[in-house]
C-alpha positions in Angstrom: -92.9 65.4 184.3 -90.6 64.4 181.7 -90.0 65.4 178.4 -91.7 63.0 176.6 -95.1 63.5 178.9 -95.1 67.2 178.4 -95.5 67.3 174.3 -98.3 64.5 174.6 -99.9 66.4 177.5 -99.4 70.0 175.4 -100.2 67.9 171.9 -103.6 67.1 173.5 -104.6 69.9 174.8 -103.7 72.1 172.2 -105.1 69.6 169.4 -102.2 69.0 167.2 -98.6 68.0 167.6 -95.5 70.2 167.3 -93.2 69.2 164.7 -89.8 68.4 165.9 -87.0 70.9 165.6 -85.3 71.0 162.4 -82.3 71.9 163.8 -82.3 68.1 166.3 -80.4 66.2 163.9 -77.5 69.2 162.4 -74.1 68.5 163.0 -71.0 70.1 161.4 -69.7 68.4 158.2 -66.2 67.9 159.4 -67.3 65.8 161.9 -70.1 63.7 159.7 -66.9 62.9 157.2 -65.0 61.8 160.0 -67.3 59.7 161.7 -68.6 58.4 158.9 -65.8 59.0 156.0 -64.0 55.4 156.3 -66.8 53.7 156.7 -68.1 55.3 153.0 -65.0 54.4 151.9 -64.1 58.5 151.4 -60.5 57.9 152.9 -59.4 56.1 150.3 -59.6 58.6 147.8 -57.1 60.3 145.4 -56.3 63.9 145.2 -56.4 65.3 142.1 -53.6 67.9 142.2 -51.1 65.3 143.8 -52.4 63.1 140.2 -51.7 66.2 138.3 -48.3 67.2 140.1 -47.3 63.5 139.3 -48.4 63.1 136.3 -46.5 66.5 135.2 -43.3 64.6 136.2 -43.9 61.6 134.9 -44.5 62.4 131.6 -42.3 65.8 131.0 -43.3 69.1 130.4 -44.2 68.8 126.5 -46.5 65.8 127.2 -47.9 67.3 130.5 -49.0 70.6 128.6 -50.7 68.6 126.3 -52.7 65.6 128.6 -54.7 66.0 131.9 -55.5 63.4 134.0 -59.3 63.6 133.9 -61.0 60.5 136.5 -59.9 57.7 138.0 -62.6 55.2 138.4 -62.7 51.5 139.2 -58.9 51.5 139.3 -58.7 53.0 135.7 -56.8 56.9 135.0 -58.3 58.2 132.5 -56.0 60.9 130.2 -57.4 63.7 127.9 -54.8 64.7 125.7 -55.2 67.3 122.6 -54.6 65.9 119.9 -53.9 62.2 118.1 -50.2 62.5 118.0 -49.6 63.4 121.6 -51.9 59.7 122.1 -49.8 57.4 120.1 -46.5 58.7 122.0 -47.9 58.2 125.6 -50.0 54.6 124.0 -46.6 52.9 122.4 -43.9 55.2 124.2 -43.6 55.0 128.0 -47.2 53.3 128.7 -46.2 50.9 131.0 -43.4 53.4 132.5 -45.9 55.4 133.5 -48.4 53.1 135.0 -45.6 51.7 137.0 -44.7 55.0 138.8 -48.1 55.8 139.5 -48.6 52.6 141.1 -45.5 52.8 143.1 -47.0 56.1 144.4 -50.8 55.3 144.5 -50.6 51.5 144.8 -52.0 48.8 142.7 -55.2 48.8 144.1 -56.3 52.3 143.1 -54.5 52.6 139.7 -54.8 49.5 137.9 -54.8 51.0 134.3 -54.8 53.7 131.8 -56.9 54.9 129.0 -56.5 58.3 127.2 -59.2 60.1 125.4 -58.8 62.7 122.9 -60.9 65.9 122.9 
């Protein structure tokens, strides 16, 4: 008798059918994100302390202590910086500096621009 035969033949005599385990379809994350990771697109991510490490160069020490790269979505980096002034300077100063170096290291296709915020 096969598997398949015995829970109808133990579902009808006993009047009921047994649930299915809940442990039939667990697997370990790791190996979900790689199966399915690329095809979700997950591989193409950015990491966020590489953006922060980078960023920290590109800009100096001064302007780093006083900006975080916050998200990149839809190709745009978006910057939180403290305070007005410390906008302007990265806006007018090295704004297309910037972007350049980050796209050298990121590529065009996952940094297309900036915008910066202030808190």
């Amino acid at each position: 008798m096969n598997p398949r035969q015995r829970r109808r033949v133990l579902a009808e005599w006993r009047g009921y059918h047994e649930p299915p385990p809940p442990d039939r379809n667990l697997c370990d994350v790791r190996q979900a994100l790689e199966k399915w990771g690329p095809a979700l697109g997950l591989s193409r991510g950015v990491d966020e302390e590489e953006v922060a490490r980078l960023w920290a160069q590109i800009v100096g020490s001064f302007l780093s202590r006083h900006s975080t790269p916050k998200s990149l979505r839809h190709g745009v980096l978006t910057v939180r910086v403290s305070q007005p002034s410390v906008r302007f300077a990265l806006e007018q100063g090295q704004n297309h500096e910037m972007l350049r170096k980050l796209q050298d290291h990121f590529g065009t296709e996952r940094i297309s621009s900036l915008r910066f915020t202030t808190i």
